[in-house]
TIVOKE-177620 format. One line per 4 residues: their letters; for each residue x, y negated, z negated of C-alpha. Coordinates in Angstrom, 3 decimals, decimal comma, m for minus. Layout:
a	X:Y:Z ~ ...
END
This chain:
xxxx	136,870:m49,754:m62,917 ~ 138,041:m53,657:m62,974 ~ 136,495:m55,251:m59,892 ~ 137,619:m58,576:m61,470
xxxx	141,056:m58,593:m63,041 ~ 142,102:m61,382:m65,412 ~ 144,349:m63,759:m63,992 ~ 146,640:m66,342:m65,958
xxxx	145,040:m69,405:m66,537 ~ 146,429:m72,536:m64,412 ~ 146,521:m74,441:m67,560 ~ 148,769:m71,960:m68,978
xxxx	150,944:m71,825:m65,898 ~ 151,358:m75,328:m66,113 ~ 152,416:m75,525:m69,480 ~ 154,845:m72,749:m69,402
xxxx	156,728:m74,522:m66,425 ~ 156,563:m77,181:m68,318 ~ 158,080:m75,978:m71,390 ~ 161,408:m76,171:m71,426
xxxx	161,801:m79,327:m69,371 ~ 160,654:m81,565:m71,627 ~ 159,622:m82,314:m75,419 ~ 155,819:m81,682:m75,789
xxxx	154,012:m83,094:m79,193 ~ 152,550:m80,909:m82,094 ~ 149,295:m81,384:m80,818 ~ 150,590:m79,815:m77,382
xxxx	152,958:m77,269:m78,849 ~ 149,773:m75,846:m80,798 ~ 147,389:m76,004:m77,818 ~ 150,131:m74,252:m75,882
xxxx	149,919:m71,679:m78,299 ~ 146,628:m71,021:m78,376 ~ 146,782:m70,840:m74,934 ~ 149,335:m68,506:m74,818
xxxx	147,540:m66,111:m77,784 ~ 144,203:m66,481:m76,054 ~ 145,913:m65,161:m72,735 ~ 147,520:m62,145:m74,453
xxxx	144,962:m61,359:m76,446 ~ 142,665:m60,552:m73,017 ~ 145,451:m59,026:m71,179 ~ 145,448:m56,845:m74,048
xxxx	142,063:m56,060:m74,468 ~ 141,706:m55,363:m70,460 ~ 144,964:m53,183:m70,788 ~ 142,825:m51,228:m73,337
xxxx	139,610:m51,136:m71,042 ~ 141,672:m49,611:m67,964 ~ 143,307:m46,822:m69,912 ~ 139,500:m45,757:m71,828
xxxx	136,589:m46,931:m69,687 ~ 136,533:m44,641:m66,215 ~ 135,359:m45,599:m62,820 ~ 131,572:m44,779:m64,228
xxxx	131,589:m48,085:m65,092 ~ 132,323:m52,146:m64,005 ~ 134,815:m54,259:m65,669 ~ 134,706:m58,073:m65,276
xxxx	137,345:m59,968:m66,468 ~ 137,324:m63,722:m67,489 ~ 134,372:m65,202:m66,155 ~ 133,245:m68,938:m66,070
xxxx	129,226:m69,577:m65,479 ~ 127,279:m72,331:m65,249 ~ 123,653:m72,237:m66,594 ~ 121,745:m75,813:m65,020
xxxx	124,443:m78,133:m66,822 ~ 126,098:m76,090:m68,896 ~ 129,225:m73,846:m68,775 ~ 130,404:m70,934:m70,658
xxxx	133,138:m68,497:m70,654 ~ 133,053:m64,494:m71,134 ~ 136,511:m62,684:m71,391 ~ 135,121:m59,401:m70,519
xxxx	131,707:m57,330:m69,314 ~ 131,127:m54,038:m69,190 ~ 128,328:m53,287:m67,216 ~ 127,066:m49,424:m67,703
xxxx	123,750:m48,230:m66,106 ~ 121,653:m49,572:m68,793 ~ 123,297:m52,513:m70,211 ~ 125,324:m55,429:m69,644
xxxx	128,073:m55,424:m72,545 ~ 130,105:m58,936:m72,951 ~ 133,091:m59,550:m75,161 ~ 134,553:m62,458:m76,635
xxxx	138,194:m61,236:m77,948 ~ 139,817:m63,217:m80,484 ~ 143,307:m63,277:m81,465 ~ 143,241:m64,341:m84,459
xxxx	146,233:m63,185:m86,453 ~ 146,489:m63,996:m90,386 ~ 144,202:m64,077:m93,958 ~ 141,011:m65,409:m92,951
xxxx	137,629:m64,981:m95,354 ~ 133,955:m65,132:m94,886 ~ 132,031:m67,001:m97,576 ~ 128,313:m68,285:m97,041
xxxx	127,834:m68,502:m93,307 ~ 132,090:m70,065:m93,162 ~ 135,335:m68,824:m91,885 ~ 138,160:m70,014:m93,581
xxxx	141,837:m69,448:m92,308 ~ 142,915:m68,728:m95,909 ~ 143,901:m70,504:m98,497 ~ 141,415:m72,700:m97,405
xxxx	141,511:m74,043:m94,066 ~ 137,611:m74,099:m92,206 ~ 137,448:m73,007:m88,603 ~ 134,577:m72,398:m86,335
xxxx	132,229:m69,177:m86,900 ~ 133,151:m67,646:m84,055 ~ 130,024:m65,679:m84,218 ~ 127,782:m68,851:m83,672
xxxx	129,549:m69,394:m80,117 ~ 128,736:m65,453:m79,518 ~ 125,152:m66,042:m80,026 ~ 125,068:m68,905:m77,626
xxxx	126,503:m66,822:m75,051 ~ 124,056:m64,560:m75,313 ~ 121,859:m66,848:m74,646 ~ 123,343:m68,518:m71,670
xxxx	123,965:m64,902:m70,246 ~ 120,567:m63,669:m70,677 ~ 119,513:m67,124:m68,964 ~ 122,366:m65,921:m66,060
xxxx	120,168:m62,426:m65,583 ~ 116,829:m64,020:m65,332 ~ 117,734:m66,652:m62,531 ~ 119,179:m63,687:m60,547
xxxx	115,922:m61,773:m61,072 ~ 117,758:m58,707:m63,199 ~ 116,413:m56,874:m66,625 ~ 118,943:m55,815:m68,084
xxxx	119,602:m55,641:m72,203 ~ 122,850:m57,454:m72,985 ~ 124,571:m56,579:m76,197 ~ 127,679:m58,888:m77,327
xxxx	130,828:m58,063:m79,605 ~ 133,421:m60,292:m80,911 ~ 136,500:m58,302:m80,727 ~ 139,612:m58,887:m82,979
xxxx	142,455:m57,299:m81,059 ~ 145,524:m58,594:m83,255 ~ 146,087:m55,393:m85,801 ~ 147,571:m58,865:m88,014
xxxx	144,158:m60,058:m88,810 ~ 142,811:m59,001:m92,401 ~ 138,725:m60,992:m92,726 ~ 138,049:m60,819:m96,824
xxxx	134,845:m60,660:m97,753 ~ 133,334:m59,549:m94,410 ~ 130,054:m59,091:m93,071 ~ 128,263:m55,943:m92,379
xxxx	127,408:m57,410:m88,539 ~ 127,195:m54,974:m85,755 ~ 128,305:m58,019:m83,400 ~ 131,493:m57,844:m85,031
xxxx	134,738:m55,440:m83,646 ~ 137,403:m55,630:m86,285 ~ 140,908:m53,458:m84,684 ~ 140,604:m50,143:m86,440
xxxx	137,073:m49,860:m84,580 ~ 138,295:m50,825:m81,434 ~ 139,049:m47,454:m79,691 ~ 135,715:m45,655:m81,587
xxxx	133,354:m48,518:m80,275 ~ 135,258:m48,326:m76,876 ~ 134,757:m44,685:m76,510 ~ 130,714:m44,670:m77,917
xxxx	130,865:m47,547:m74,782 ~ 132,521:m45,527:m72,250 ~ 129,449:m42,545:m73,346 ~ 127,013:m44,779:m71,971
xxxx	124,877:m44,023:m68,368 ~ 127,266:m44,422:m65,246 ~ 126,434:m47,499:m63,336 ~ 124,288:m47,462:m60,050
xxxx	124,417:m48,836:m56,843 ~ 122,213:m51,996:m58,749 ~ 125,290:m52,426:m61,299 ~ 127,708:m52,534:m58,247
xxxx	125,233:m55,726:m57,123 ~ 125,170:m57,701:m60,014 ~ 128,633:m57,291:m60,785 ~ 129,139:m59,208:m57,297
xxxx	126,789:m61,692:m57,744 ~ 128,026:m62,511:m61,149 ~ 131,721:m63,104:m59,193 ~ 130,135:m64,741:m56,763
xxxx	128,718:m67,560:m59,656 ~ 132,126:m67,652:m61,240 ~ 133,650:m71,258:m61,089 ~ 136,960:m70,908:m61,798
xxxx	139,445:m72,964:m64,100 ~ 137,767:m76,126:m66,122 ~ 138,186:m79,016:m63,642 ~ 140,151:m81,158:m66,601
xxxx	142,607:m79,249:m67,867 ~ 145,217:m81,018:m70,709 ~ 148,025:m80,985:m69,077 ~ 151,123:m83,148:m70,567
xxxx	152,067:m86,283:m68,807 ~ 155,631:m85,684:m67,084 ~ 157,696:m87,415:m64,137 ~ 160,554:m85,950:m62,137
xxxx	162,851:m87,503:m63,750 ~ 162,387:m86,946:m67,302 ~ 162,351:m83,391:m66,339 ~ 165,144:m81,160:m67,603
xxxx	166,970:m79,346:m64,293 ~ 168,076:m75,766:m63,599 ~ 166,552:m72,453:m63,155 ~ 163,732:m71,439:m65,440
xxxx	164,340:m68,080:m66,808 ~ 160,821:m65,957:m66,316 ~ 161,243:m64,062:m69,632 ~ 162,676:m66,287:m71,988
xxxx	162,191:m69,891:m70,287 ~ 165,886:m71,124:m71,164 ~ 167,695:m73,360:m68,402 ~ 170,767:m71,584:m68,546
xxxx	170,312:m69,451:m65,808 ~ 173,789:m68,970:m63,658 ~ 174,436:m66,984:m60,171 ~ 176,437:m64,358:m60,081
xxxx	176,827:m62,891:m56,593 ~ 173,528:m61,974:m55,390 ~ 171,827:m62,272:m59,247 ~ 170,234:m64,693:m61,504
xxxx	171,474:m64,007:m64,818 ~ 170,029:m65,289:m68,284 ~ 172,841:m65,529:m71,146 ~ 170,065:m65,901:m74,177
xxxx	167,492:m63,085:m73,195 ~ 170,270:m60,841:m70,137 ~ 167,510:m61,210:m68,352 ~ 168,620:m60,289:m64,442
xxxx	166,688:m60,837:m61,405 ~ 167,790:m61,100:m57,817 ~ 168,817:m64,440:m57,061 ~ 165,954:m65,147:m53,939
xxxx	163,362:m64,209:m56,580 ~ 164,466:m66,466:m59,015 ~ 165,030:m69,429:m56,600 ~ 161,280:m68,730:m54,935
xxxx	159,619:m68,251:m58,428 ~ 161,421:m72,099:m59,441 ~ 160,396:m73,550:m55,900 ~ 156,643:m72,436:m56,162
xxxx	156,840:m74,202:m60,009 ~ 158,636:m77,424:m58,527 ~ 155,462:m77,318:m55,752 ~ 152,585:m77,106:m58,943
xxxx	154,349:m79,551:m60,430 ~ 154,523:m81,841:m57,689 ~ 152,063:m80,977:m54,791 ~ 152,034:m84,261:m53,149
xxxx	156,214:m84,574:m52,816 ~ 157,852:m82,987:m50,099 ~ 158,866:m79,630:m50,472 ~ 162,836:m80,210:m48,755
xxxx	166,361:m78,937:m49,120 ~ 167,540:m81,709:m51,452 ~ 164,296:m81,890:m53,459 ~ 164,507:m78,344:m54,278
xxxx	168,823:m78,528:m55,209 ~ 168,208:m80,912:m57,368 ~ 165,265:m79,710:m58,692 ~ 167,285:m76,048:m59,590
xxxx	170,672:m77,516:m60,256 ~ 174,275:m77,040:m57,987 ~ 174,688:m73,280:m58,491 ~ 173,209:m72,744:m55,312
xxxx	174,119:m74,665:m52,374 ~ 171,833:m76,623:m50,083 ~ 172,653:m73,969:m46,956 ~ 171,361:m71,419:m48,957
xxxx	168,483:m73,215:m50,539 ~ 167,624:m74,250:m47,079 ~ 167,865:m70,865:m45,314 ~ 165,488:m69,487:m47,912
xxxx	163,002:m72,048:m47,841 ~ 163,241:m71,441:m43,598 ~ 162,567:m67,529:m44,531 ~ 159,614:m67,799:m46,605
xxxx	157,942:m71,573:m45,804 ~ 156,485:m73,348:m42,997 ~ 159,278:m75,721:m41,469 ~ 157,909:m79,261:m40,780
xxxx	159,488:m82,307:m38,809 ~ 163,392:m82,361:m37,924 ~ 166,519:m83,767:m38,910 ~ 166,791:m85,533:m41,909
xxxx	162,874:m85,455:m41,825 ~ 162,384:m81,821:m41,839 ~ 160,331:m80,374:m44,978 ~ 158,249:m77,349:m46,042
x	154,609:m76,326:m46,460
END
């Protein structure tokens, strides 16, 4: 059972809004990409949890924790009745190779040992259980969910998932004691101690008006969305959604973007381009916002 579902990251939600309104560096088009892996490689790996671990059992998804002054992250636990299982999935796709205590991303590119951050966790999680007065074993995997990924010259380590295991360790998990009322506890404390999105996230630097215009196309991100009658329709991707869907999706972006500007008919017309005309823009934010002020002074919360 997931009693805490994984939810897109604000960072990522930021860049993606971002994206095709304006040029971002290589340094930001890779860290938008590993955002974007990281994101689908736990929505995949959750995905796999719901359809193989029953209700016996808790599923927490993407938690942040803070042990005295330091932070760490866990994509997934598993709690069964016994033990506290945590998971650190990694999306690695590629040649990599394992050669004295080093991953390389091959030919011969170094990159962290992912393992060595595992361990740590561990440690910080154990840390976790003893300030909330629990015993409980943990037991920590690092899971490599894209089928992509070959590792030469690999380990024999138990801490280590590679895809082909995947649905055997899953189901030797999902054989484990059911959870008890005490599981059901912890899992809500552990929520409870969760503290969100890092407070400094790297965003780009933008400004309205070096912003590209038009509607933002959910599937493909293109700006060449047009109306047609009561439809939004994508010419790269055919992507079709009603219109009032695609409108409200590009007004609640336009608001992230710029939470201290006032949400009003004009701001959001020129902010989504002439397709749609202001009476209609402003009869839909009167339908599903909070009117403020009157006149030429009215706006929307």
């Amino acid at each position: 059972m997931i009693e805490k579902a994984l939810e897109k990251p604000h960072e990522l939600v930021m860049y993606e809004a971002l994206f095709a309104r304006t040029p971002f560096s290589m340094k930001e088009d890779r860290y938008f990409y590993n955002l974007k892996m990281g994101y689908e490689g736990e929505k995949k790996f959750e995905q796999f949890l719901d359809k193989t671990v029953d209700n016996r059992f808790i599923v927490l998804s993407d938690l942040r924790l803070e042990v005295q002054t330091t932070t760490f992250q866990i994509d997934s636990i598993v709690l069964t009745g016994d033990t506290l299982y945590f998971f650190d999935v990694k999306n690695y796709s590629g040649d990599y190779k394992y050669a004295e205590k080093r991953w390389y991303k091959l030919p011969d590119k170094e990159v962290s040992n992912p393992l060595l951050q595992l361990m740590r966790n561990e440690t910080l999680m154990s840390q976790v259980l003893q300030q909330l007065h629990v015993s409980l074993p943990v037991e920590c995997f690092d899971v490599f969910i894209n089928p992509e990924f070959n590792l030469y010259q690999a380990p024999l380590n138990k801490h280590i998932i590679f895809p082909t295991q995947l649905p055997k360790s899953i189901k030797e998990l999902a054989s484990k004691i059911p959870v008890t009322s005490s599981q059901h506890t912890l899992a809500q404390q552990l929520i409870s101690r969760d503290i969100g999105d890092y407070p400094h996230p790297r965003i780009p630097a933008y400004n309205f008006q070096q912003l590209k215009k038009g509607l933002r196309c959910s599937k493909c991100s293109g700006l060449s969305v047009f109306i047609e009658g009561r439809k939004a329709l994508c010419p790269h991707c055919q992507q079709v959604e009603p219109i009032h869907k695609a409108l409200l999706r590009n007004i609640k972006e336009l608001h992230m973007l710029f939470p201290d500007e006032k949400l009003t008919t004009n701001f959001v017309y020129d902010w989504c381009g002439d397709g749609y005309s202001k009476k209609s823009i402003q009869r839909l934010l009167d339908d599903h916002f909070q009117k403020k002020g009157v006149r030429q002074w009215t706006y929307y919360e």
